[in-house]
N, C-alpha and C positions, 0 to 999 in steps of 0.2 A: 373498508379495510377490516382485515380480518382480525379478534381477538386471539390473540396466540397465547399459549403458557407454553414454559418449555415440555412438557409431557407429547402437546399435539406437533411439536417441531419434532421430537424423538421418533415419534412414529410412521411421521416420514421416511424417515431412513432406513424405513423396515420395508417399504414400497418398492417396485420395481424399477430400476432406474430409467427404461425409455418411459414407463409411464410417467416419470416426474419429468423428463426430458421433454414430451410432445406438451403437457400442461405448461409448463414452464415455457417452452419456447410460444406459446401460444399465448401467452402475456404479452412477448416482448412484439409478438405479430402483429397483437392488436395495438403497439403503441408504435405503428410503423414500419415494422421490419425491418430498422436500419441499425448499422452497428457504427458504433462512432470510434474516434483514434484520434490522439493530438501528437502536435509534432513537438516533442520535448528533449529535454537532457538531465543527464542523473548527473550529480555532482556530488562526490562522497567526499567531504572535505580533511576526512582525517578518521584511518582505522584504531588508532588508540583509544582504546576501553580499558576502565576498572571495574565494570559490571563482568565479562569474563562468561559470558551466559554459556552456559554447555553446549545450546544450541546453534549456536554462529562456531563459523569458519574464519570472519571475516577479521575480528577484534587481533589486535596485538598490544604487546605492553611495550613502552615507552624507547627500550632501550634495543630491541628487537632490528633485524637488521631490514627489514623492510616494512617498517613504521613509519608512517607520515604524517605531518600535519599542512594541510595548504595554508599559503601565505595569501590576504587578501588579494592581492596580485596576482597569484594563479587563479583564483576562483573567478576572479575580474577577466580574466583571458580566457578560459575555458565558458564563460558566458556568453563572449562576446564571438565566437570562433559560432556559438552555436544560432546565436541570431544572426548573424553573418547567413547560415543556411536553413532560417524560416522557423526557427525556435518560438512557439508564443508562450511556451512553461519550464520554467526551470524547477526539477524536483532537488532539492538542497538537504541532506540527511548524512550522517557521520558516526560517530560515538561518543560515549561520555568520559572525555579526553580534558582531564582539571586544569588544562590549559587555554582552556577556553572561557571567554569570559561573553556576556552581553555587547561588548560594545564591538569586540570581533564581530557581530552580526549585526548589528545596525550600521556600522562604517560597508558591511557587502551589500546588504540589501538595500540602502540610501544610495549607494554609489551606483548598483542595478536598476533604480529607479531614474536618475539625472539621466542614466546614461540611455537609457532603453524604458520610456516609461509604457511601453504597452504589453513590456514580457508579465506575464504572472506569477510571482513567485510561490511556490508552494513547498515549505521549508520545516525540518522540523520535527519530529514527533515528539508524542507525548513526553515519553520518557528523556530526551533529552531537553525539554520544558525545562520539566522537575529537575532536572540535574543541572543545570544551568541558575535555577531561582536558588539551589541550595548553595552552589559556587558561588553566586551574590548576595547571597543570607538575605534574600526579600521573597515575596509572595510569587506566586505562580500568575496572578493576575495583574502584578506588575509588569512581567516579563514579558507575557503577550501583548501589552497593553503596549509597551515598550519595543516592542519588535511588530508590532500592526502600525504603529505611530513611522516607523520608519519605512516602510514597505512591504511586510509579510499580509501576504491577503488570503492564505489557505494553508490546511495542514495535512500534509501525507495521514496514512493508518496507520504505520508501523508502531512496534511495540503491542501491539495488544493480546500478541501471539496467541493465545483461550485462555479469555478471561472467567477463569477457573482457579485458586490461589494452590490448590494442591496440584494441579499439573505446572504450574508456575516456580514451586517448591523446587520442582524439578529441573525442569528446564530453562528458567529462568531465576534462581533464586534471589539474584540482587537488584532484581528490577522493581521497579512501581508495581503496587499490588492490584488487583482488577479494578476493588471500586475509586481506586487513584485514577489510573487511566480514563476510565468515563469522568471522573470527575474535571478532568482539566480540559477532555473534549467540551464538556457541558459549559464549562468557562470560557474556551474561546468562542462558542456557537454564542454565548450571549455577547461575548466582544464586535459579534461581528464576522468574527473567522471558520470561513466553511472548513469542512476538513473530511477525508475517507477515513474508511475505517478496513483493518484487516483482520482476516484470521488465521494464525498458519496453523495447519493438521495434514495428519500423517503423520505422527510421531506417535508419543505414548497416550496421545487422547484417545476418548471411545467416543461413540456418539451421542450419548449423553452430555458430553462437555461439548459438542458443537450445537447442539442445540442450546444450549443456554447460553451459549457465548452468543447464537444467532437472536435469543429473546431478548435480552439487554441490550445488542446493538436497538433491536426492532422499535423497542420500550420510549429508550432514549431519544431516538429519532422522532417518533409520536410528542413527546418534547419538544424539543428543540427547532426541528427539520433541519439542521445542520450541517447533515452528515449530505454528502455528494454522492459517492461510488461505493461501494461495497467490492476488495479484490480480498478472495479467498488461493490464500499461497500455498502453494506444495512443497511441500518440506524435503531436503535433500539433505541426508543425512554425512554422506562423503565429506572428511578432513574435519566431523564435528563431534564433541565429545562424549553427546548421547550413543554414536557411532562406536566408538573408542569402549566405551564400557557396554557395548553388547544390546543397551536400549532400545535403538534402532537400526535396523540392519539394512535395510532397503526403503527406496521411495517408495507409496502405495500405491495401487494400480491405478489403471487411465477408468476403468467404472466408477473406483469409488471418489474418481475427479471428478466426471462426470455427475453423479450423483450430488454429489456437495456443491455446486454451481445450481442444478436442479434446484435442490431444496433452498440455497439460499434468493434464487429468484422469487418463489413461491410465498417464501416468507419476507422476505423483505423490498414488499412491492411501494414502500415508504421511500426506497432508494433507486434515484434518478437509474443507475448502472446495478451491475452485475458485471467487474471484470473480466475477461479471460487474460489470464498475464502470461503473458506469450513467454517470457527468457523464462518462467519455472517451466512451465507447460509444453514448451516445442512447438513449433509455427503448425505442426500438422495436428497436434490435438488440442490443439487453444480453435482452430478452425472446426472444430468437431463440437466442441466447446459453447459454439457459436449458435448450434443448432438445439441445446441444451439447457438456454436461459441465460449465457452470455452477452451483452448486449454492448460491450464496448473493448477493445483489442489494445486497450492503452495506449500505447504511441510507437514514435522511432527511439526512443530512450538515449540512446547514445551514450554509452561507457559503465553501464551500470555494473557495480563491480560486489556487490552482497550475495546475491543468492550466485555469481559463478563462483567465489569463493568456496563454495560449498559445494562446488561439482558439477552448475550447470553446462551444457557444453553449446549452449543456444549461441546464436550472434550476439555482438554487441549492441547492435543498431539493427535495427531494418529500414530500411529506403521506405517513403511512401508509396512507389509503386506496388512491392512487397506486400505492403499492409492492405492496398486495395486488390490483390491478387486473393490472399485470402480472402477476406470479406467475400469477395464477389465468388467466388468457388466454394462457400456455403451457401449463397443462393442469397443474400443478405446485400441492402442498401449502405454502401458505406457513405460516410457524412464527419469530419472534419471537423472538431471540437476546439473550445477552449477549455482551460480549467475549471469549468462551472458549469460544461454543458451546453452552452451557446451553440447553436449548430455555425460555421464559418463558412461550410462550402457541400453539398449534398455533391456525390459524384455518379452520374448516371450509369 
């Protein structure tokens, strides 16, 4: 494995992107040529935030007239509709809504386990950790400790947006601060608890903060091995308030997507995947994507509702047919995942 600083990740991105593209995809050749998908569900249990990030579309406050919070009941039926048609992962993620307590989550995730003990749940990020251990004035390592004991076995990326504290300033300013973020990944990788990592760009980062945000995932992982997937998200700046104050004006082009999937394949060959996440990216250039250092198409999602909030215009869901349409029209082995990379089913 390669010794990286972030200097030699910057310079990267001074390169040409098919040449990072054919390096890059020439990784993922020699580890098979296959691109994997799992059949999942997003379950966004409640868009009330007091974090307020400029960057979401998706947060409402309390009293808002299309503000929600699910009731253990709904989150129980909406799991249950999705294993009904072949669900092995449930993605569980929401806001930091001070109505939520710890034990709202070990009553869904105990109840998902009795009921369905071979779904995966993968629930959570960082940031709503820490927002949750502060709601119950205990540790951070109670909390996972306390929600692995009930049935949480992985944790989404989100929240890590670029782990940079002055683009965070910005974009995030009420969020967990970068070395937070790694810190409570680092904690639940010793609990136990795998988890992805994300990084959204195209907004007001340069390259420079993606590479360092790319060395600290790399760093950590040499650690740990914790981390599962690597999904690099494209920021849509529509209905958000970087948008609103002139910040952001448009998504960044399909090269410098391209590029950024490149480079983080190259670099973080520590991590099982490289996703192409198909509802920011577009079915047709998540499959472009594919030929680029992408190595896995995420899943059927079914209902994910954050990044359309923000304007994407992608499906909700795609069928697995769909998913192996693609695959197979980049010229790529598709292969049927679980949460951890298990291969399930190789499709010829």
């Amino acid at each position: 494995m390669d010794e990286w600083t972030p200097e030699r990740i910057e310079e990267l991105f001074k390169r040409d992107t098919h040449e990072l593209g054919t390096f890059a995809d020439y990784i993922n050749r020699a580890n098979g040529n296959i691109v994997t998908f799992v059949i999942n569900r997003h379950i966004n249990y409640t868009n009330i935030c007091v974090s307020k990030c400029p960057l979401c579309a998706f947060y409402r406050d309390a009293a808002d007239s299309d503000a929600y919070f699910m009731s253990i009941e709904d989150v129980l039926e909406k799991v249950a509709a999705a294993v009904k048609i072949g669900a092995t992962e449930l993605h569980i993620v929401g806001s930091l809504n001070p109505e939520m307590g710890i034990e709202y989550f070990e009553q869904i995730f105990g109840q998902i386990k009795r009921r369905f003990p071979h779904v995966i749940i993968k629930a959570l990020t960082a940031t709503e950790i820490h927002f949750i251990a502060q709601v119950e004035g205990t540790s951070v390592e109670e909390v996972l400790s306390r929600l692995r004991d009930a049935g949480l076995q992985a944790m989404p990326g989100g929240g890590a947006e670029i782990l940079a504290n002055e683009i965070r300033e910005v974009i995030c300013p009420n969020k967990i601060k970068a070395d937070e973020w790694l810190r409570i990944m680092e904690i639940a990788h010793s609990l136990g608890i795998k988890s992805n990592a994300t990084m959204l760009f195209g907004h007001i980062e340069k390259p420079e903060h993606r590479a360092a945000h790319l060395y600290r995932l790399w760093k950590l992982q040499e650690q740990t091995g914790g981390f599962v997937s690597f999904i690099p998200l494209l920021f849509y700046p529509e209905n958000t308030e970087l948008n609103a104050l002139g910040l952001v004006e448009e998504k960044t082009d399909p090269m410098d997507v391209l590029k950024t999937i490149a480079v983080s394949r190259i670099v973080l060959r520590n991590f099982k995947s490289i996703r192409a996440y198909w509802v920011a990216l577009g079915e047709k250039l998540a499959q472009v994507a594919l030929n680029y250092g992408a190595n896995d198409l995420d899943g059927t999602l079914m209902e994910e509702r954050i990044t359309h909030a923000a304007g994407a215009k992608t499906p909700l869901m795609l069928t697995t047919n769909k998913v192996l349409s693609i695959v197979k029209g980049a010229n790529k082995i598709p292969a049927e995942r679980d949460t951890f990379y298990n291969i399930l089913k190789v499709y010829s």
